[in-house]
TORPA-4810 file (N, C-alpha, C, O; in nm, 3 decimals):
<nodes>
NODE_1_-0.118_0.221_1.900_-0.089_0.289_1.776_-0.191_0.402_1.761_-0.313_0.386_1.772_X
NODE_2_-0.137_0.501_1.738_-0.218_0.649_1.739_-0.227_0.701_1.568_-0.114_0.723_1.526_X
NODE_3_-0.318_0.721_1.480_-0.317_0.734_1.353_-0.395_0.846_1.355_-0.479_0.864_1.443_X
NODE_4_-0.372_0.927_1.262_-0.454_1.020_1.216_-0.497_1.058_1.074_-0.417_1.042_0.982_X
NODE_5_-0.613_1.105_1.053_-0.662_1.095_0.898_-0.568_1.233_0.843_-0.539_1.336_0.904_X
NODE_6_-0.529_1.179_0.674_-0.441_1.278_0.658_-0.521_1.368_0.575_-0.513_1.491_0.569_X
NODE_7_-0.608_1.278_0.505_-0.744_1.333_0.431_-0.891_1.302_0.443_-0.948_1.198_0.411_X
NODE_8_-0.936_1.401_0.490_-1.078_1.336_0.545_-1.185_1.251_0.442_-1.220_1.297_0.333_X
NODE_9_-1.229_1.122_0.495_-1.278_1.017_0.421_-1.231_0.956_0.302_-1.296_0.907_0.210_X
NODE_10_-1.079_0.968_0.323_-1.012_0.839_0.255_-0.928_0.726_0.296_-1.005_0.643_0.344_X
NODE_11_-0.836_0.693_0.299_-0.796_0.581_0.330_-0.632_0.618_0.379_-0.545_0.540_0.418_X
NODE_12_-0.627_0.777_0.361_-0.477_0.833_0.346_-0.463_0.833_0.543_-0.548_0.894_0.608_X
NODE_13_-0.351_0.759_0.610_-0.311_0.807_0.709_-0.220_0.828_0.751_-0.130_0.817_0.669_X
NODE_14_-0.170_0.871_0.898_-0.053_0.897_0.951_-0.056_0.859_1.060_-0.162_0.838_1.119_X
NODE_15_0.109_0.833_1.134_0.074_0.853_1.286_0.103_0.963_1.354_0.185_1.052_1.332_X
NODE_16_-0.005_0.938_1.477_-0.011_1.103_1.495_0.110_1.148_1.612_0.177_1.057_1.660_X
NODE_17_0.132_1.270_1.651_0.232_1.348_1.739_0.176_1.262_1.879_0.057_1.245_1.903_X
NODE_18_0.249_1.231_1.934_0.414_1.202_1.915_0.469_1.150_1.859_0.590_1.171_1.862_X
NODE_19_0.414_1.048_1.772_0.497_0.873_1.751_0.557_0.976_1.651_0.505_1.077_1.604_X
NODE_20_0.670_0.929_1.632_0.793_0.955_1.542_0.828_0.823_1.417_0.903_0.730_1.446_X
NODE_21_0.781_0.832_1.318_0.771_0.719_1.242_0.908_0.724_1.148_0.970_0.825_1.117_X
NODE_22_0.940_0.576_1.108_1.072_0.635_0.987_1.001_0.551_0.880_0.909_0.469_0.887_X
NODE_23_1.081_0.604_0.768_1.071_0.550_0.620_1.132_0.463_0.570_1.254_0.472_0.581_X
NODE_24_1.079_0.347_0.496_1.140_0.321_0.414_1.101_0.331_0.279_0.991_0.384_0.265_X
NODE_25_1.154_0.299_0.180_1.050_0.263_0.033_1.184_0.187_-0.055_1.306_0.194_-0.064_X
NODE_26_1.056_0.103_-0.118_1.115_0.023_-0.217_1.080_0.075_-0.328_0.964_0.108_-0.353_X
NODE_27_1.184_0.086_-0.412_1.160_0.186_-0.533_1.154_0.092_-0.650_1.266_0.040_-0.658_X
NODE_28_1.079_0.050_-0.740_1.145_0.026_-0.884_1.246_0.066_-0.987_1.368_0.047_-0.982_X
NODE_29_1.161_0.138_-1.104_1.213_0.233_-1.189_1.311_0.351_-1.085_1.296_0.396_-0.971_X
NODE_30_1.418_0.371_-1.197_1.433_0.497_-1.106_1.384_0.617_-1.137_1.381_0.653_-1.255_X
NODE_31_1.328_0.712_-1.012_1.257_0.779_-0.972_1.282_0.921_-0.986_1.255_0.965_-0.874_X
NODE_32_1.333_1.051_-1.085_1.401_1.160_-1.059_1.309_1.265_-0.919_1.360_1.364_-0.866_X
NODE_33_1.154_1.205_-0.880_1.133_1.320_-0.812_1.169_1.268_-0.692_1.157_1.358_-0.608_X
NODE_34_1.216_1.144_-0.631_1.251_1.158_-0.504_1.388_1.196_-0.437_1.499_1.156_-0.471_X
NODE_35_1.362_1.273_-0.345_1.445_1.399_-0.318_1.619_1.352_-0.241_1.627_1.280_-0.142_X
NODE_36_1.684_1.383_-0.279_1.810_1.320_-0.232_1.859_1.320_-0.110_1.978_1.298_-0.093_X
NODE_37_1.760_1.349_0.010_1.790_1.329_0.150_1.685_1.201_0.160_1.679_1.141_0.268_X
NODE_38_1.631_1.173_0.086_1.544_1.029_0.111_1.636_0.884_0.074_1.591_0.772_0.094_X
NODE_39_1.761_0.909_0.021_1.823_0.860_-0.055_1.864_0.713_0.041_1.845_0.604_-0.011_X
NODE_40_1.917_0.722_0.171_1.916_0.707_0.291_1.824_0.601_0.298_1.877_0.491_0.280_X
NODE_41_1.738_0.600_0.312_1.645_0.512_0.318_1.527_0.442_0.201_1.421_0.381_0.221_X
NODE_42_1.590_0.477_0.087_1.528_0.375_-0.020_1.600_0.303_-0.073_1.718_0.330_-0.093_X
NODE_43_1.522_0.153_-0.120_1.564_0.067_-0.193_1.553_0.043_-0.341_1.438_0.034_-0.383_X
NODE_44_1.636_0.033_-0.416_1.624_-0.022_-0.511_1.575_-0.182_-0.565_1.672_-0.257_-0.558_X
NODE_45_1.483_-0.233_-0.604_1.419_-0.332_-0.611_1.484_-0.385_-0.765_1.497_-0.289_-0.841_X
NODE_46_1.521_-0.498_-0.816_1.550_-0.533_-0.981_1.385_-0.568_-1.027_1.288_-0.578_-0.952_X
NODE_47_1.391_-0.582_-1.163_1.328_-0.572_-1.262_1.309_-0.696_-1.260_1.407_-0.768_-1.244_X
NODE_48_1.148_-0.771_-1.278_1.060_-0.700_-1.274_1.026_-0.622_-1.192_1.029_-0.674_-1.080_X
NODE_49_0.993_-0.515_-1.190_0.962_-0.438_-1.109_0.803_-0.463_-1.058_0.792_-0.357_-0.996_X
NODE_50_0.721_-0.504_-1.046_0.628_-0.536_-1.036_0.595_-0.711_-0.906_0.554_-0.754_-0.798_X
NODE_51_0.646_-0.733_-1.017_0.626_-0.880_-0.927_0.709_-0.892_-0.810_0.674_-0.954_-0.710_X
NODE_52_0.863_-0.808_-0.829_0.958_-0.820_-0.760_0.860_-0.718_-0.609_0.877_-0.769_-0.498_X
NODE_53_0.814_-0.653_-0.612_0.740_-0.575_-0.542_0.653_-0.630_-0.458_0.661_-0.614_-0.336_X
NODE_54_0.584_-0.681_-0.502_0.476_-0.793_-0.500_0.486_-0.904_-0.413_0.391_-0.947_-0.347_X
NODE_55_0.641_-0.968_-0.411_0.685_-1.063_-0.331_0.732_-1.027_-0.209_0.715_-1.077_-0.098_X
NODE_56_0.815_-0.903_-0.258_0.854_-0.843_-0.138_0.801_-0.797_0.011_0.835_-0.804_0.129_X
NODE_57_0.658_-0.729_-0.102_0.525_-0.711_-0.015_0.478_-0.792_0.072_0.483_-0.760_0.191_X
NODE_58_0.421_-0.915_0.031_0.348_-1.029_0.052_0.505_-1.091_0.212_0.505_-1.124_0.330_X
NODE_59_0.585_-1.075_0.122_0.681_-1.158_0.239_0.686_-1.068_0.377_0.636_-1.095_0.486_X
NODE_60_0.732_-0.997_0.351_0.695_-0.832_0.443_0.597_-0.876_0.536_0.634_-0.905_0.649_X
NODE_61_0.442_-0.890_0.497_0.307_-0.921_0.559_0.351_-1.035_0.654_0.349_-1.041_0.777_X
NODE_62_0.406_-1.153_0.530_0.374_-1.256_0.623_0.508_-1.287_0.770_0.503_-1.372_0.859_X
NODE_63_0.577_-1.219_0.754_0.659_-1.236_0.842_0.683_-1.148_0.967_0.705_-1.175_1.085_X
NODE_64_0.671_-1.029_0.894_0.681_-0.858_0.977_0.577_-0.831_1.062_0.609_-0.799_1.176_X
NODE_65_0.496_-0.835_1.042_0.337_-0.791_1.008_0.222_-0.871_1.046_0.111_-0.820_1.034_X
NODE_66_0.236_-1.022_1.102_0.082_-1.128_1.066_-0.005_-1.031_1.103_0.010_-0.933_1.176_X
NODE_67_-0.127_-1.084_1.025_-0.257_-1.043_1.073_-0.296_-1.023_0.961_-0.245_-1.061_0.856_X
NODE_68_-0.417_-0.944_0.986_-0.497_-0.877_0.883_-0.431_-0.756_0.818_-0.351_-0.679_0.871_X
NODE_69_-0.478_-0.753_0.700_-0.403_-0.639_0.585_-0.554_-0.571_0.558_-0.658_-0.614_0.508_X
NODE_70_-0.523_-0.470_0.603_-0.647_-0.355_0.555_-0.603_-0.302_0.400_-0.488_-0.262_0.388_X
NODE_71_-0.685_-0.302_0.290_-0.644_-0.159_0.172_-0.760_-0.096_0.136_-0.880_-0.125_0.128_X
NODE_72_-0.685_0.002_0.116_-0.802_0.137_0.062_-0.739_0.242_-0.009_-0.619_0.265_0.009_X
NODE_73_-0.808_0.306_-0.085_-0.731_0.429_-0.175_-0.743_0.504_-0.057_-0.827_0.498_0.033_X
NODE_74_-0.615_0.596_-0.079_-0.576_0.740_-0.076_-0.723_0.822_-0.106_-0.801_0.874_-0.027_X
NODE_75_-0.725_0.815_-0.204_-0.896_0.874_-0.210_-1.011_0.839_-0.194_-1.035_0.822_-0.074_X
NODE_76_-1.096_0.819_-0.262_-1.196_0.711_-0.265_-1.230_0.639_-0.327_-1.168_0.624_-0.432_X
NODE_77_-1.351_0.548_-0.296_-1.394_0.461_-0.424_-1.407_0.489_-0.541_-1.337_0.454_-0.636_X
NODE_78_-1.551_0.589_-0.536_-1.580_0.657_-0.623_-1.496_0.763_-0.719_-1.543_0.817_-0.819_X
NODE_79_-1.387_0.777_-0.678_-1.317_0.853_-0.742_-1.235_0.769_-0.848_-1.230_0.803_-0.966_X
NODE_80_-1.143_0.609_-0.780_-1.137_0.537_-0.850_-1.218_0.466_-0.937_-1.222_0.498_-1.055_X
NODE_81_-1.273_0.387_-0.901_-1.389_0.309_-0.970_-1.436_0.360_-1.057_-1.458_0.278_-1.147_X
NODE_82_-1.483_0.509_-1.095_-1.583_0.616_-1.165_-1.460_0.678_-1.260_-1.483_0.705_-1.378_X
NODE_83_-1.334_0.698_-1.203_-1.186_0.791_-1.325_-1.100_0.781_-1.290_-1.017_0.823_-1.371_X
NODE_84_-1.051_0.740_-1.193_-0.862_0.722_-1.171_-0.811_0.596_-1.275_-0.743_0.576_-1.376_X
NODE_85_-0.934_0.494_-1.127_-0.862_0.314_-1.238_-0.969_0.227_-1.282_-0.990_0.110_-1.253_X
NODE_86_-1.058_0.336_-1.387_-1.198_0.290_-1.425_-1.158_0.151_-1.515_-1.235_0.058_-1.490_X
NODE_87_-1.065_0.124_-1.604_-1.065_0.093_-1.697_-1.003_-0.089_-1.677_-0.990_-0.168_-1.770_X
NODE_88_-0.974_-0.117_-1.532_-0.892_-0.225_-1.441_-0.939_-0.243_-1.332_-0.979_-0.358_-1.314_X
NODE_89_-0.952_-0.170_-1.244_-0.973_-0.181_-1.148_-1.144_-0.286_-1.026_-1.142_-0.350_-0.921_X
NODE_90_-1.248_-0.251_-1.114_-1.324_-0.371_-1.115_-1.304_-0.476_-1.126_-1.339_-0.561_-1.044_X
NODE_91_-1.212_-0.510_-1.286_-1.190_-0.671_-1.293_-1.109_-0.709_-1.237_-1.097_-0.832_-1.235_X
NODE_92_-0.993_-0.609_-1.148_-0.915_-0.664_-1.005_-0.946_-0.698_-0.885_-0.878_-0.762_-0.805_X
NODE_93_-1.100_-0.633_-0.866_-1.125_-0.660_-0.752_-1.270_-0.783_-0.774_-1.354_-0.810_-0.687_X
NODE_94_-1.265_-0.825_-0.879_-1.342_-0.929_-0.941_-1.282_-1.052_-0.898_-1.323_-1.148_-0.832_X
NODE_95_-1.187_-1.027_-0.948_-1.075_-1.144_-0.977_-1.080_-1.224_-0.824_-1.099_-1.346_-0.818_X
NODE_96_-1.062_-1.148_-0.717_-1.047_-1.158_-0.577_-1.194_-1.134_-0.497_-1.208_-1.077_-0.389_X
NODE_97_-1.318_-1.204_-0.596_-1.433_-1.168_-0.478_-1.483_-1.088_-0.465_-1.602_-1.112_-0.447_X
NODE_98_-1.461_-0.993_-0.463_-1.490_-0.826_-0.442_-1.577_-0.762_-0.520_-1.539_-0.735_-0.634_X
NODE_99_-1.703_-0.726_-0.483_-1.788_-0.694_-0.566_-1.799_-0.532_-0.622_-1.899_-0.472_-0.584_X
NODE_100_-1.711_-0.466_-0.701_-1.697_-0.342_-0.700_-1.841_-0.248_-0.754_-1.819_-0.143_-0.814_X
NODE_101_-1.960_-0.283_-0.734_-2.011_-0.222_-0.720_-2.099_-0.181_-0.593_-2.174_-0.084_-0.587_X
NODE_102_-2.073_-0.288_-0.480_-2.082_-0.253_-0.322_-1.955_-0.154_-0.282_-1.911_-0.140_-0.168_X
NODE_103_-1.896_-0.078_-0.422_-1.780_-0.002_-0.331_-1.764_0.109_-0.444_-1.664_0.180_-0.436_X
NODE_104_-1.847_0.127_-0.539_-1.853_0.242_-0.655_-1.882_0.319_-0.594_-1.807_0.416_-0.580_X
NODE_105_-1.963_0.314_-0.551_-2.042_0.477_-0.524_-2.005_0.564_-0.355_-2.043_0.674_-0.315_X
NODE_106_-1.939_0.483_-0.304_-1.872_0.572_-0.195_-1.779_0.643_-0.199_-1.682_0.623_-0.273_X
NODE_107_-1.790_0.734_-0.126_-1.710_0.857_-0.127_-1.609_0.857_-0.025_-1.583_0.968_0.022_X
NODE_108_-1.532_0.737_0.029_-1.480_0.729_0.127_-1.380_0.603_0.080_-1.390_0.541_-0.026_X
NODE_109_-1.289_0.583_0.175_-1.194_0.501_0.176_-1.241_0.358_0.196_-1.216_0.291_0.096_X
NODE_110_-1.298_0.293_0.288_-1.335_0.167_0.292_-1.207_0.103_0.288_-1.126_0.122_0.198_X
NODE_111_-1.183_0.005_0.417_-1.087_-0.094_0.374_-1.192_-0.214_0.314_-1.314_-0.225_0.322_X
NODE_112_-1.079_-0.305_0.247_-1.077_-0.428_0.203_-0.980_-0.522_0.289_-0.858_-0.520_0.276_X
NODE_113_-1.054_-0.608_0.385_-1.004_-0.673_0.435_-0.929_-0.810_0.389_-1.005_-0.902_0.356_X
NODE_114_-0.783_-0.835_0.381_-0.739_-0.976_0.378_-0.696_-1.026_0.468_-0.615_-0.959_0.533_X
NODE_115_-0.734_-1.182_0.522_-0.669_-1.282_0.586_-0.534_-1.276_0.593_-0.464_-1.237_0.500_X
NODE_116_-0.485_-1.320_0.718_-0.308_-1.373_0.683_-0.345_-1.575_0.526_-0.293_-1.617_0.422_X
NODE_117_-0.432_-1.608_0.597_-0.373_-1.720_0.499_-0.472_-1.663_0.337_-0.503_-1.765_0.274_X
NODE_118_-0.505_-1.582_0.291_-0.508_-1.547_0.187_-0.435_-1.442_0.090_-0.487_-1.368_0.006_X
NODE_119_-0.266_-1.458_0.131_-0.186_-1.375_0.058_-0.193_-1.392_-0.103_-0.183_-1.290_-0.170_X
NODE_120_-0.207_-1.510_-0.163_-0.263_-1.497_-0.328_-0.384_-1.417_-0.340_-0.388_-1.363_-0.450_X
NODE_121_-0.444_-1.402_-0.296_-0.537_-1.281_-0.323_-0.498_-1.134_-0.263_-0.563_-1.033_-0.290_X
NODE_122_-0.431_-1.135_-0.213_-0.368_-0.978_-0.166_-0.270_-0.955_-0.267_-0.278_-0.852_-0.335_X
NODE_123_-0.175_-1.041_-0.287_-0.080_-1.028_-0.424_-0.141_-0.985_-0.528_-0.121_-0.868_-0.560_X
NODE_124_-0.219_-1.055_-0.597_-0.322_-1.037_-0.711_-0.345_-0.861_-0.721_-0.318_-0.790_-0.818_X
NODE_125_-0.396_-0.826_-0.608_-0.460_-0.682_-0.609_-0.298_-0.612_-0.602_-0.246_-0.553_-0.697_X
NODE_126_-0.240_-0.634_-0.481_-0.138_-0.544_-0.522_-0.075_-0.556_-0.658_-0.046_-0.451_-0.715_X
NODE_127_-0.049_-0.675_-0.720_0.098_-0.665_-0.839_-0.018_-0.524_-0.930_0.022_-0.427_-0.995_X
NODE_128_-0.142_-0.559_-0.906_-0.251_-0.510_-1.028_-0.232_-0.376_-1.006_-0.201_-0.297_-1.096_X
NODE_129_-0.256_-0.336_-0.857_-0.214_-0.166_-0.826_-0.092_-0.129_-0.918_-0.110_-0.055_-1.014_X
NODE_130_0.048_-0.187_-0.883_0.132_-0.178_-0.883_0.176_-0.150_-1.051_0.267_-0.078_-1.092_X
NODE_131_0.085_-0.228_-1.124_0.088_-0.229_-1.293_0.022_-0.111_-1.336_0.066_-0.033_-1.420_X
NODE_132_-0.095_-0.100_-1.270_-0.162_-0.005_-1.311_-0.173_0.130_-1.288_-0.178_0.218_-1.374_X
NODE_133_-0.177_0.147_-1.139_-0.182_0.319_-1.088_-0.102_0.405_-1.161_0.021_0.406_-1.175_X
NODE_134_-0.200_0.484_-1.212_-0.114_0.631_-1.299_-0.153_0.740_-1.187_-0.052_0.786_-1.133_X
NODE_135_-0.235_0.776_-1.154_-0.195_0.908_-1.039_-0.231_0.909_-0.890_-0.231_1.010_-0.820_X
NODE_136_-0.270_0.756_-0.840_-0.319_0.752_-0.738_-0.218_0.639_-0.664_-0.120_0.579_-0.707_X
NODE_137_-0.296_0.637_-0.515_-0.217_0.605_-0.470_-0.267_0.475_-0.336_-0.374_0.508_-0.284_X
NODE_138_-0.233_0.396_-0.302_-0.340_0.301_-0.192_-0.240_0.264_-0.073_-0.121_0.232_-0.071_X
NODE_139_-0.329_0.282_0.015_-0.291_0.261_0.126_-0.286_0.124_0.210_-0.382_0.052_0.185_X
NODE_140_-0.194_0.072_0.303_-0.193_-0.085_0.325_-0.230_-0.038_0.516_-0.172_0.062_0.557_X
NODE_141_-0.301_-0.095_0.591_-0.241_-0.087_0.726_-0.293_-0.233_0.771_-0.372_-0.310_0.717_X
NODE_142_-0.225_-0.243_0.881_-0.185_-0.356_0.919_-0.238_-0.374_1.059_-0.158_-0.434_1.130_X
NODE_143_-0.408_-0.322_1.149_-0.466_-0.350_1.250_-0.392_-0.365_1.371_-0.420_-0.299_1.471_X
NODE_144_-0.293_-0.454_1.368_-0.197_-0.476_1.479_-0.084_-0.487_1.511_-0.031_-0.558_1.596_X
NODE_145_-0.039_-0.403_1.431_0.081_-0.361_1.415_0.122_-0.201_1.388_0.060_-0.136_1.303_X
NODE_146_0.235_-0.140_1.468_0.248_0.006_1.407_0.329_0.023_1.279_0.437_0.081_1.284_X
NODE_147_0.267_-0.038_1.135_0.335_-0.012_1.088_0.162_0.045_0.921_0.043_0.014_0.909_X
NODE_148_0.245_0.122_0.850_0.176_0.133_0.729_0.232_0.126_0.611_0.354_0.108_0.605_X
NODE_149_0.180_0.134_0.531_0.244_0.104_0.394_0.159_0.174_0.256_0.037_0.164_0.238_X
NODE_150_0.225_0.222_0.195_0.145_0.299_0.041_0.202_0.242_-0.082_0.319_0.268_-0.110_X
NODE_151_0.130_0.165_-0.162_0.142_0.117_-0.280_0.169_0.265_-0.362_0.095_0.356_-0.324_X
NODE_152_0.244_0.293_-0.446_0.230_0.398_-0.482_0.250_0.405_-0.627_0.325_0.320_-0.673_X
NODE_153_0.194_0.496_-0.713_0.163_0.503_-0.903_0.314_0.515_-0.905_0.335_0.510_-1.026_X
NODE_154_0.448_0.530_-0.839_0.576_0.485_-0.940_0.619_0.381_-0.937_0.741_0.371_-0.948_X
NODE_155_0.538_0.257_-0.921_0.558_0.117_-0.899_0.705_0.166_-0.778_0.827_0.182_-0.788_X
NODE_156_0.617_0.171_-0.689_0.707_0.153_-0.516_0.589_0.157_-0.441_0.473_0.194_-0.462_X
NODE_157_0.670_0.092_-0.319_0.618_0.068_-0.191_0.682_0.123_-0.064_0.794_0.085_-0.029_X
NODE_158_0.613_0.211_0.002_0.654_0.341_0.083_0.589_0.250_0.238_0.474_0.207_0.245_X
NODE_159_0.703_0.236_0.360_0.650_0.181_0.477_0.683_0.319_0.566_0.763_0.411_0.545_X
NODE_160_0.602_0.297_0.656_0.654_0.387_0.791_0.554_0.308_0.905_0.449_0.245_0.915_X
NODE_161_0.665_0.358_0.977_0.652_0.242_1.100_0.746_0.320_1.233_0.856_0.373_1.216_X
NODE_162_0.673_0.312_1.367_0.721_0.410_1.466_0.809_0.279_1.534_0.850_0.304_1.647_X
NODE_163_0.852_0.109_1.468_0.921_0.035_1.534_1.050_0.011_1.473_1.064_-0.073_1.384_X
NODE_164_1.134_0.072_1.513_1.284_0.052_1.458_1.287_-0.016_1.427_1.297_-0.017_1.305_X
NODE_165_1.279_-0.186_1.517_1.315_-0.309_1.484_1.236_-0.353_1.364_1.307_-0.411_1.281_X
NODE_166_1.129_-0.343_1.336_1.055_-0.371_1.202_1.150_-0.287_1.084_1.205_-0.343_0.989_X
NODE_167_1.154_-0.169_1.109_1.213_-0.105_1.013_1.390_-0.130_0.979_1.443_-0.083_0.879_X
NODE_168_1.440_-0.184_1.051_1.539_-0.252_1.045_1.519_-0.403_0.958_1.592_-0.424_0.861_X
NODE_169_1.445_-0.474_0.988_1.379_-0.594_0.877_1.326_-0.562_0.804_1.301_-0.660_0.733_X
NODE_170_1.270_-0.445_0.751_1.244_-0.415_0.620_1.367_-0.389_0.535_1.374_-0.430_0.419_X
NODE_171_1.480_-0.306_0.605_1.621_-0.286_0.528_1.678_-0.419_0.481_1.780_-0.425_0.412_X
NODE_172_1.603_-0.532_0.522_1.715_-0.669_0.531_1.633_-0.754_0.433_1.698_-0.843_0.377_X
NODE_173_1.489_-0.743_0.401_1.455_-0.794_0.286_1.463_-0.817_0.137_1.386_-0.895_0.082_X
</nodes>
């Protein structure tokens, strides 16, 4: 798997030329800015939108995906922690261990590593992203596997993945 940074020292990536990756996304709410050739490849998820996300996610991991689940913002710590998701985002990563002030003051992406057998604590953080993000955005990757994933502020979940067959079991979840 060949990745490339999409923004330097955050957590934002891609894969790089050649791999040819496709999309999917699971959408909640509906969405007016996504563009109607994406149409094709998104899902509509029911309400709750959140939790329903959440499960989806988590099932995704544990079946698609084993291994380790890397996350990290799109931006950085410090950008969150300090003004994006000052006001939540500590006592989410409280909640799960995570000492957010070994991760305030960097200026960089940092993953947060989860276990395969600790998906209640990966849930936890995502449903919390998923409730909360107003303009940002977090990134999921998956170490051994070509696939990635972006939690994203319109309560959806955006995969790309250069393996058909995965991306074919994501359509079927």
């Amino acid at each position: 798997m060949k990745l490339q940074s999409l923004y330097p020292g955050s957590g934002a990536f891609g894969f790089a030329p050649p791999e040819v990756p496709v999309a999917r996304g699971w959408v909640g709410p509906p969405d007016p800015t996504i563009r109607p050739e994406a149409a094709a490849f998104v899902r509509a998820v029911p309400a709750p939108f959140e939790a329903t996300l959440t499960s989806m996610f988590i099932r995704a991991w544990q079946e698609l995906v084993p291994g380790r689940l890397w996350l990290m913002p799109k931006s950085h710590w410090h950008y969150e922690l300090n003004f994006g998701s000052t006001p939540w985002l500590a006592a989410t990563l409280e909640h799960v261990d995570i000492d957010p002030g070994q991760l305030q003051e960097r200026n960089n992406g940092s993953a947060i590593e989860f276990e395969p057998d600790e998906p209640d604590r990966a849930a936890h953080v995502v449903q919390k992203l998923l409730e909360n993000l107003m303009g940002s955005d977090f990134a999921v990757m998956f170490p051994d596997h070509p696939v990635l994933a972006t939690v994203h502020h319109h309560k959806q979940i955006w995969w790309t993945t250069t393996d058909a067959t995965r991306a074919a079991r994501l359509d079927g979840m």
